[in-house]
C-alpha positions in Angstrom: -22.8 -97.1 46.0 -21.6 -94.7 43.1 -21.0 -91.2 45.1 -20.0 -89.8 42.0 -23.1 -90.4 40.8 -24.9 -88.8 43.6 -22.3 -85.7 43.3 -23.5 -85.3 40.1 -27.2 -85.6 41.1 -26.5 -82.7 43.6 -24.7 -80.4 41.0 -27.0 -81.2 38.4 -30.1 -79.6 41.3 -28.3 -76.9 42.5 -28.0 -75.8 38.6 -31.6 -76.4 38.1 -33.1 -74.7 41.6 -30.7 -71.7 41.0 -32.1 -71.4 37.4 -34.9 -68.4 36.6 -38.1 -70.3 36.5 -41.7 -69.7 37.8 -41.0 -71.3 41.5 -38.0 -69.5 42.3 -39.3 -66.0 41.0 -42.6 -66.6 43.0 -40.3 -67.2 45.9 -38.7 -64.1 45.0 -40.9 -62.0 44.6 -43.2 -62.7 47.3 -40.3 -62.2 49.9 -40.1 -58.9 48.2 -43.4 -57.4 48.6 -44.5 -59.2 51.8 -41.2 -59.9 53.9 -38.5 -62.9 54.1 -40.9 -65.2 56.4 -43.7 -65.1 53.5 -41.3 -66.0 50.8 -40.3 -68.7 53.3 -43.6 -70.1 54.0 -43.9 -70.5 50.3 -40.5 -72.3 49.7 -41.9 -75.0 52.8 -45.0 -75.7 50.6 -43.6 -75.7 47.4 -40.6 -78.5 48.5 -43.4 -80.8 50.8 -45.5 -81.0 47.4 -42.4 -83.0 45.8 -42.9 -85.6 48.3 -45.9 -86.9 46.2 -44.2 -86.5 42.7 -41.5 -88.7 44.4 -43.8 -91.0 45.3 -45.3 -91.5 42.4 -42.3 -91.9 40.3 -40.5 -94.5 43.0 -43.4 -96.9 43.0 -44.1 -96.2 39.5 -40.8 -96.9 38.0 -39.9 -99.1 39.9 -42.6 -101.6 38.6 -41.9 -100.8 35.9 -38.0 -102.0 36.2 -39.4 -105.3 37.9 -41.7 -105.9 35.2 -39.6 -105.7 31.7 -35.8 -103.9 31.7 -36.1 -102.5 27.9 -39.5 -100.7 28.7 -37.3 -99.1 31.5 -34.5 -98.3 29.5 -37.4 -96.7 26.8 -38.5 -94.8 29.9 -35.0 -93.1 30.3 -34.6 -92.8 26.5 -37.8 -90.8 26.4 -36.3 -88.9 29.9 -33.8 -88.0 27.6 -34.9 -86.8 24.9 -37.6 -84.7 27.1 -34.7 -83.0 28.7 -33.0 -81.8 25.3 -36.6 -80.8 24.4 -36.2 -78.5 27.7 -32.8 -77.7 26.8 -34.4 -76.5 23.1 -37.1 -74.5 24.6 -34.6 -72.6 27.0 -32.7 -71.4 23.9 -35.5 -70.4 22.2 -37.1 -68.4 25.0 -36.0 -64.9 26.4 -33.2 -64.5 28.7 -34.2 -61.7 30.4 -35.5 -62.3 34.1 -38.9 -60.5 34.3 -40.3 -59.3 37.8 -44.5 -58.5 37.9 -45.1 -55.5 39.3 -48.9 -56.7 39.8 -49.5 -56.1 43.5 -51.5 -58.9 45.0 -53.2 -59.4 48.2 -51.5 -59.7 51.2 -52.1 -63.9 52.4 -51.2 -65.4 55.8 -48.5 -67.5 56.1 -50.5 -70.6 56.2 -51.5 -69.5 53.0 -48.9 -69.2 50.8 -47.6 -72.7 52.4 -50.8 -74.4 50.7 -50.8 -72.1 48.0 -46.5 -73.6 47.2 -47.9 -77.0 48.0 -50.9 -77.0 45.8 -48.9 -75.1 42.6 -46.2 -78.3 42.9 -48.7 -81.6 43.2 -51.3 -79.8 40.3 -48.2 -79.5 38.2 -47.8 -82.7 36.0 -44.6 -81.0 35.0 -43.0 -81.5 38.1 -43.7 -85.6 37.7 -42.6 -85.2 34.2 -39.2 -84.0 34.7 -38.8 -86.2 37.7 -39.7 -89.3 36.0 -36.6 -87.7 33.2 -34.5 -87.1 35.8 -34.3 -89.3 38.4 -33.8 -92.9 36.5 -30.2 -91.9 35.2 -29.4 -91.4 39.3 -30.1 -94.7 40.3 -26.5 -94.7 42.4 -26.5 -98.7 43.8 -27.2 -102.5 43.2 -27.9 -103.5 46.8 -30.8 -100.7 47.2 -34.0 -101.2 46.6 -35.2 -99.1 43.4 -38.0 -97.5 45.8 -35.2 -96.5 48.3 -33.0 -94.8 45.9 -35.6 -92.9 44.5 -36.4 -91.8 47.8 -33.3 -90.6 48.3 -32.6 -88.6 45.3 -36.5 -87.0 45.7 -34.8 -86.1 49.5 -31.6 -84.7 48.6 -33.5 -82.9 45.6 -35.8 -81.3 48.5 -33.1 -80.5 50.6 -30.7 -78.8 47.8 -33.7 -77.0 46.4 -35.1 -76.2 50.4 -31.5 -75.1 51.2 -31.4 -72.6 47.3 -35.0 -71.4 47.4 -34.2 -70.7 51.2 -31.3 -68.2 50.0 -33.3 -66.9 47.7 -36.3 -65.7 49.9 -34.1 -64.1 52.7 -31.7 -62.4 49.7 -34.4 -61.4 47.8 -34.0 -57.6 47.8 -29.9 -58.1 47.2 -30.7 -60.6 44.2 -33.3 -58.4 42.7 -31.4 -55.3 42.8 -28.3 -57.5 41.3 -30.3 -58.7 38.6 -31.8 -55.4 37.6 -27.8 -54.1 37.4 -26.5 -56.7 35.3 -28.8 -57.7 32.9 -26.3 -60.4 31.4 -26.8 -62.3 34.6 -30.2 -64.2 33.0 -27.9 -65.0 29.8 -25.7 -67.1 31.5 -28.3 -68.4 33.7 -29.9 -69.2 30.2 -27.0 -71.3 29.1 -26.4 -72.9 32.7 -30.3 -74.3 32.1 -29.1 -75.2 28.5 -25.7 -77.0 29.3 -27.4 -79.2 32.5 -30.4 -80.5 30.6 -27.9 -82.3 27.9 -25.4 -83.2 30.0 -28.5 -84.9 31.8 -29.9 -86.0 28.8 -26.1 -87.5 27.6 -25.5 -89.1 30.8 -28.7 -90.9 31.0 -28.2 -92.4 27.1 -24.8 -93.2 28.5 
């Protein structure tokens, strides 16, 4: 068991899930207009929906391993070099953090749940970046392949549950903060920026 490794694995989401990106503004922003319990309900549905990516990508890749090693180690290869593509189109986008003043209607709890759930299984980013981001994790020889990958899609839920959580019940203190200090998305620009190639570097590693 490399704990290192899994230190690094929780770092590495903590970065990510505290970046600006459309999840975590959604989050945001619906704890805003509609109250912390709304923004809540969303977070639940958005994090159960990454039970099927991690699915997918633990029996997926893990086939895959069984089947032929250097097609695995393409698959990481490719992982990498998707996550400096990431890291690219961070730098080249905006770093300002923009909230939508577009009021929508009000939905029940239940509501927002399935709409978080839905937006995460639909997105064939989410597999993507998992499939990127998981292999270089793989923390143990005695696991099974299956069993590590469910534990790093776990502790990815629970890090990002236990962020997005903060982030709905702070959501009028975060938005006031990053309306004041508008240098706040620059750095969270470069935090993006520095994660994806220190991911990318340690998977080639």
């Amino acid at each position: 068991m490399n704990y290192d490794l899994l230190l690094s694995f929780v770092l590495a989401t903590s970065a990510l899930a505290c970046s600006p990106g459309p999840d975590n503004i959604f989050v945001l922003m619906q704890s805003i207009t509609n109250g912390k319990q709304y923004g809540l309900a969303t977070v639940f549905g958005l994090i159960s929906g990454c039970i099927v990516h991690t699915t997918l990508v633990a029996f997926g890749v893990s086939a895959i391993i069984k089947a032929n090693d250097n097609l695995f180690f393409a698959i990481k290869l490719l992982g990498a070099l998707y996550l400096l593509y990431l890291a690219y189109k961070v730098f080249r986008g905006d770093s300002r953090i923009e909230f939508s003043n577009t009021s929508a209607p009000k939905k029940s709890l239940m509501q927002l749940f399935k709409q978080g759930f839905i937006m995460n299984v639909l997105n064939p980013k989410v597999s993507i970046f998992f499939l990127a981001f998981f292999p270089g994790f793989l923390f143990s020889d005695t696991l099974s392949t299956v069993t590590q990958f469910y534990i790093l899609g776990f502790l990815f839920m629970g890090v990002s549950l236990i962020i997005f959580s903060i982030i709905a019940i702070l959501a009028g203190s975060i938005s006031d903060y990053l309306k004041q200090n508008k240098n706040v998305g620059v750095v969270l620009k470069w935090l993006q920026i520095i994660v994806f190639i220190g991911i990318a570097i340690l998977i080639l590693l």
